[in-house]
C-alpha positions as CSV (number, residue, x, y, z in Angstrom):
1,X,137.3,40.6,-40.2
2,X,136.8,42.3,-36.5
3,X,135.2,39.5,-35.0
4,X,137.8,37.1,-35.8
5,X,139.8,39.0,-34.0
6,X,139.8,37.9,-30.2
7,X,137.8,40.2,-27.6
8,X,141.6,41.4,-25.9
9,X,142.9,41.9,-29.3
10,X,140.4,44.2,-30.2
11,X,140.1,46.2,-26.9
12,X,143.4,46.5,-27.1
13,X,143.5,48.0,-30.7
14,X,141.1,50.5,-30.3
15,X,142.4,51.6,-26.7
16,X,145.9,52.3,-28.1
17,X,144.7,53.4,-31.7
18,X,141.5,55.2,-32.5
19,X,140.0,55.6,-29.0
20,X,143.2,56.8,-27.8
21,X,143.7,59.5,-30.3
22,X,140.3,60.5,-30.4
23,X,139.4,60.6,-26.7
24,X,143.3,61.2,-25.0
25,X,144.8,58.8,-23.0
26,X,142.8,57.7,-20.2
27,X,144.2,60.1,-17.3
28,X,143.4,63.4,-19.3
29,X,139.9,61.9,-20.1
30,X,138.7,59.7,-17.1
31,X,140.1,62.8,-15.0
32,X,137.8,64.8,-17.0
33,X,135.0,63.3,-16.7
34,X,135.8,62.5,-12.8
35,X,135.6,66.1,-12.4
36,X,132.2,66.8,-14.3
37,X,130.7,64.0,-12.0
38,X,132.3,65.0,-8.6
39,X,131.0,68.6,-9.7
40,X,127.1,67.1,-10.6
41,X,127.3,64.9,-7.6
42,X,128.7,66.9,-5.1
43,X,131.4,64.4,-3.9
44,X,134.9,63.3,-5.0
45,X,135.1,60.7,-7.7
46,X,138.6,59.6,-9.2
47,X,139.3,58.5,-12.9
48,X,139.9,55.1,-11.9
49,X,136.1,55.1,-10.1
50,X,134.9,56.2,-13.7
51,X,136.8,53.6,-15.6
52,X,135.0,51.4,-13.3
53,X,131.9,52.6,-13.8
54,X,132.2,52.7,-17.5
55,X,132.7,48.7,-17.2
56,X,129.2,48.8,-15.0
57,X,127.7,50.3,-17.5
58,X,128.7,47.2,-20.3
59,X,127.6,44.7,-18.0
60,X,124.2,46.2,-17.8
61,X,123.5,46.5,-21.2
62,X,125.2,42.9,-21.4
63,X,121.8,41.7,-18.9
64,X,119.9,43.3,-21.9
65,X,121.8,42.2,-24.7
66,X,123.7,38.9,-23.3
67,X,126.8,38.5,-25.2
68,X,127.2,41.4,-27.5
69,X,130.6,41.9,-28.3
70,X,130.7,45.1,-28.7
71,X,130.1,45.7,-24.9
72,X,132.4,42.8,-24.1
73,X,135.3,44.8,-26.3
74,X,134.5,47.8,-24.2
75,X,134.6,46.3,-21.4
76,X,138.1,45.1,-21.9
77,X,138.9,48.3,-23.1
78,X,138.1,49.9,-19.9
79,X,139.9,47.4,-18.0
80,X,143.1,48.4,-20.0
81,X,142.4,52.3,-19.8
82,X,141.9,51.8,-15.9
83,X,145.0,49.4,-15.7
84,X,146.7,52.7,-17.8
85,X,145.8,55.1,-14.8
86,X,148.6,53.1,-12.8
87,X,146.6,53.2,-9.3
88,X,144.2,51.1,-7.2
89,X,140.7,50.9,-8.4
């Protein structure tokens, strides 16, 4: 039933159902995890650089795996989660 469901549809689902419940919404999470890199890294990264990233991530299991919807779901997910942070990219 999922995959006749349209990729947007689906990201969009999971970002304001499951995911979002499970993970928080994405300015307590990507914030988190911003802070965990900047910290590893030594320099500043923002939640909207790790939503970002997150998508780069997709598209290179996507050179692996071409068209595996799962990625391409996620990858709209995290295009939605970033567009949720309300900044600039």
């Amino acid at each position: 039933m999922e995959q006749a469901r349209g990729v947007l549809d689906s990201a969009y689902t999971l970002v304001h159902g499951d995911r979002g419940r499970t993970y928080d919404h994405p300015s307590v999470d990507f914030t988190r995890t911003a802070a965990l890199v900047s910290a590893y890294l030594g320099v500043p990264i923002t939640a909207e650089q790790i939503g970002i990233i997150q998508v780069l991530v997709k598209v290179s299991r996507l050179a692996a795996t071409p068209g595996h919807r799962d990625s391409l779901v996620d990858i709209a997910g995290y295009a939605e989660c970033v567009g949720m942070l309300g900044g600039q990219a």
